[in-house]
C-alpha positions as CSV (number, residue, x, y, z in Angstrom):
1,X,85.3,37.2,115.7
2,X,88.0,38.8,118.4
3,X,86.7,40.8,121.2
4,X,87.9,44.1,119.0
5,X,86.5,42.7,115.7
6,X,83.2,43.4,117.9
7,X,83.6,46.7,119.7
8,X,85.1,47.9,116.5
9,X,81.6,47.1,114.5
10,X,79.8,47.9,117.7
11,X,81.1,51.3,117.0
12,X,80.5,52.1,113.6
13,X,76.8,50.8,114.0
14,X,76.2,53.0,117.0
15,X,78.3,55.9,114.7
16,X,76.2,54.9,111.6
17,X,72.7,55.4,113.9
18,X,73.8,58.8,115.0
19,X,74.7,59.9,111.8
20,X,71.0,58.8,110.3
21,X,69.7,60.8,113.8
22,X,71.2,64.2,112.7
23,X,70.4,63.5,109.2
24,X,66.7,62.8,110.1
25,X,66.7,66.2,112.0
26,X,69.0,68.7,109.7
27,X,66.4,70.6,107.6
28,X,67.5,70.6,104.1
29,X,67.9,74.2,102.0
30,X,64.6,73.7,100.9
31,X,62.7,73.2,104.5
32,X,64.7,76.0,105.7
33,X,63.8,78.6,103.1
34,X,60.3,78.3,103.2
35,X,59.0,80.2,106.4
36,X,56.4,78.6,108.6
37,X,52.8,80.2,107.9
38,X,51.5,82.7,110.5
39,X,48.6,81.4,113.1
40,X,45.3,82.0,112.2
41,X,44.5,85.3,114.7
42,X,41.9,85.0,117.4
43,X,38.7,85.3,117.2
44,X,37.4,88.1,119.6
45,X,35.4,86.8,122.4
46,X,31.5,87.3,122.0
47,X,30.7,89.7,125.1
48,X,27.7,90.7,125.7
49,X,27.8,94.7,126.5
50,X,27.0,95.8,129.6
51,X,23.8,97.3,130.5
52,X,22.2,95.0,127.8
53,X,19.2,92.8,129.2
54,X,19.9,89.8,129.9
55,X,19.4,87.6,126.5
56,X,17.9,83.7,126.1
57,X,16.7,81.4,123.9
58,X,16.9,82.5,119.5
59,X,18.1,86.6,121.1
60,X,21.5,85.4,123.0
61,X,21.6,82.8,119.7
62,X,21.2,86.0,117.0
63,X,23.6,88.0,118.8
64,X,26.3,85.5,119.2
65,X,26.2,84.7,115.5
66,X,25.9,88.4,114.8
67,X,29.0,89.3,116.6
68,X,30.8,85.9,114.9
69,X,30.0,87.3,111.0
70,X,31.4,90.5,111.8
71,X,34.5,88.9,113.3
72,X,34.5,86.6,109.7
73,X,33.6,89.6,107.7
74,X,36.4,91.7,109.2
75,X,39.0,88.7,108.4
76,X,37.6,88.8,104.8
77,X,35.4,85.4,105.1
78,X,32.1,85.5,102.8
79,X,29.8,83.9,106.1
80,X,25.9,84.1,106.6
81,X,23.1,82.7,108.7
82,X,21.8,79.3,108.0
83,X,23.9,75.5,106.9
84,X,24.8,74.0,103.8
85,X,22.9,70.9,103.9
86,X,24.0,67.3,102.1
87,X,27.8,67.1,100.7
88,X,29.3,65.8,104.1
89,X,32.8,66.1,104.0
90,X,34.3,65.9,107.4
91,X,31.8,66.2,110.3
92,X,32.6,67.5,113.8
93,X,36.6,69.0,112.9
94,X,38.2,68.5,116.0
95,X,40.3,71.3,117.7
96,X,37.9,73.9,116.2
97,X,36.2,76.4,118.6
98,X,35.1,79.3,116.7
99,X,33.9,79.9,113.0
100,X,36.8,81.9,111.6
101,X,38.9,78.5,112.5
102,X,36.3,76.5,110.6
103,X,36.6,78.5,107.7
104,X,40.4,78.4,107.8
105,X,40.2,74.4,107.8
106,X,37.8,74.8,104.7
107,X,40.0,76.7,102.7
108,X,42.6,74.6,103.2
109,X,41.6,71.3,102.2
110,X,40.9,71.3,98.2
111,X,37.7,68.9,99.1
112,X,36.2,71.2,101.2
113,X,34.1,74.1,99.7
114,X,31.4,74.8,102.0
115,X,31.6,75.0,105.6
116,X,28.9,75.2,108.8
117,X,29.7,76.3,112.3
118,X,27.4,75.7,114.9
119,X,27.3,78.7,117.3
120,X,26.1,77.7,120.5
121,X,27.7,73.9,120.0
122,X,30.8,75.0,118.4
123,X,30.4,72.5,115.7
124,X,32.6,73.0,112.5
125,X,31.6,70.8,109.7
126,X,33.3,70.8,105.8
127,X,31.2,70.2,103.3
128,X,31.3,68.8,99.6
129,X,30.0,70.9,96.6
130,X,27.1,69.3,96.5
131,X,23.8,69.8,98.5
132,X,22.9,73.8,99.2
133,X,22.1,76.4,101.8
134,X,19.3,76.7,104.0
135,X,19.6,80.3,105.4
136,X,16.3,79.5,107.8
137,X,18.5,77.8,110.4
138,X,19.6,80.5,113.0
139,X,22.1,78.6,115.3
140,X,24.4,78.0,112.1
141,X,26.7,80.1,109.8
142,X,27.7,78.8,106.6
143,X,30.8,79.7,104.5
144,X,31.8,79.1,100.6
145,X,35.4,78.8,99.6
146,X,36.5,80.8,96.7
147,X,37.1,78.0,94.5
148,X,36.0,76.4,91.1
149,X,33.4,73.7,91.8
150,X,35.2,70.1,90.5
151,X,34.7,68.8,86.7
152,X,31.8,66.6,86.6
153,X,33.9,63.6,86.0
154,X,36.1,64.6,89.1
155,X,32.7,63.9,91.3
């Protein structure tokens, strides 16, 4: 093959690469149309309020969770004290600080239909719909997704 013979198919197969680039990258009408979902807002801070003795032990515990389920009952989240125990799912969801997050994960995967959050830890676990609640366990909130439990013979 001549010298040219080879720049000339050098060029179309660098050509052809870019032009499998730009297609890799150009959204389609589809992509484009379909806006990106909002991020999930913050959950406030817990602060303790000034003036308020200082709190250990099950007290700081109580009102950390406390101020969580309001934060979870003001985004609409059905949240109480205690963990869903048996159905492991997915233990230890990384990236998740804070309950209203755990719950988020939750009701976005169509395995998950319980959720825990460890308070002090920052633990979020998803759960499976089997096992149930223990609402004895203070250092936890638990969550339920709104959605049908699975067909027996989908278990």
């Amino acid at each position: 093959m001549s010298a040219a013979g080879l720049r000339r198919m050098s060029l179309t197969f660098l050509l052809s690469l870019f032009a499998l680039g730009l297609a890799q990258e150009a959204p389609t009408d589809a992509e484009a149309a379909v806006p990106a979902p909002p991020p999930p807002a913050p959950v406030p801070p817990v602060v303790v309020p000034a003036g308020t003795p200082e709190l250990t032990g099950d007290e700081l515990v109580a009102l950390h969770r406390n101020q969580y389920l309001q934060a979870l009952a003001a985004a609409g989240h059905n949240a109480k004290r205690g963990a869903w125990l048996y159905g492991d799912y997915i233990n230890e969801v990384d990236g998740v600080k804070d309950p209203l997050t755990c719950a988020q994960k939750c009701t976005a995967d169509a395995k998950c239909y319980h959720w825990n959050f460890h308070v002090e830890r920052q633990r979020c676990d998803l759960k499976a719909p089997n096992g149930g609640v223990n609402e004895d366990i203070g250092d936890w909130i638990t969550g339920d997704v709104p959605r049908a439990p699975p067909a027996a013979s989908d278990l």
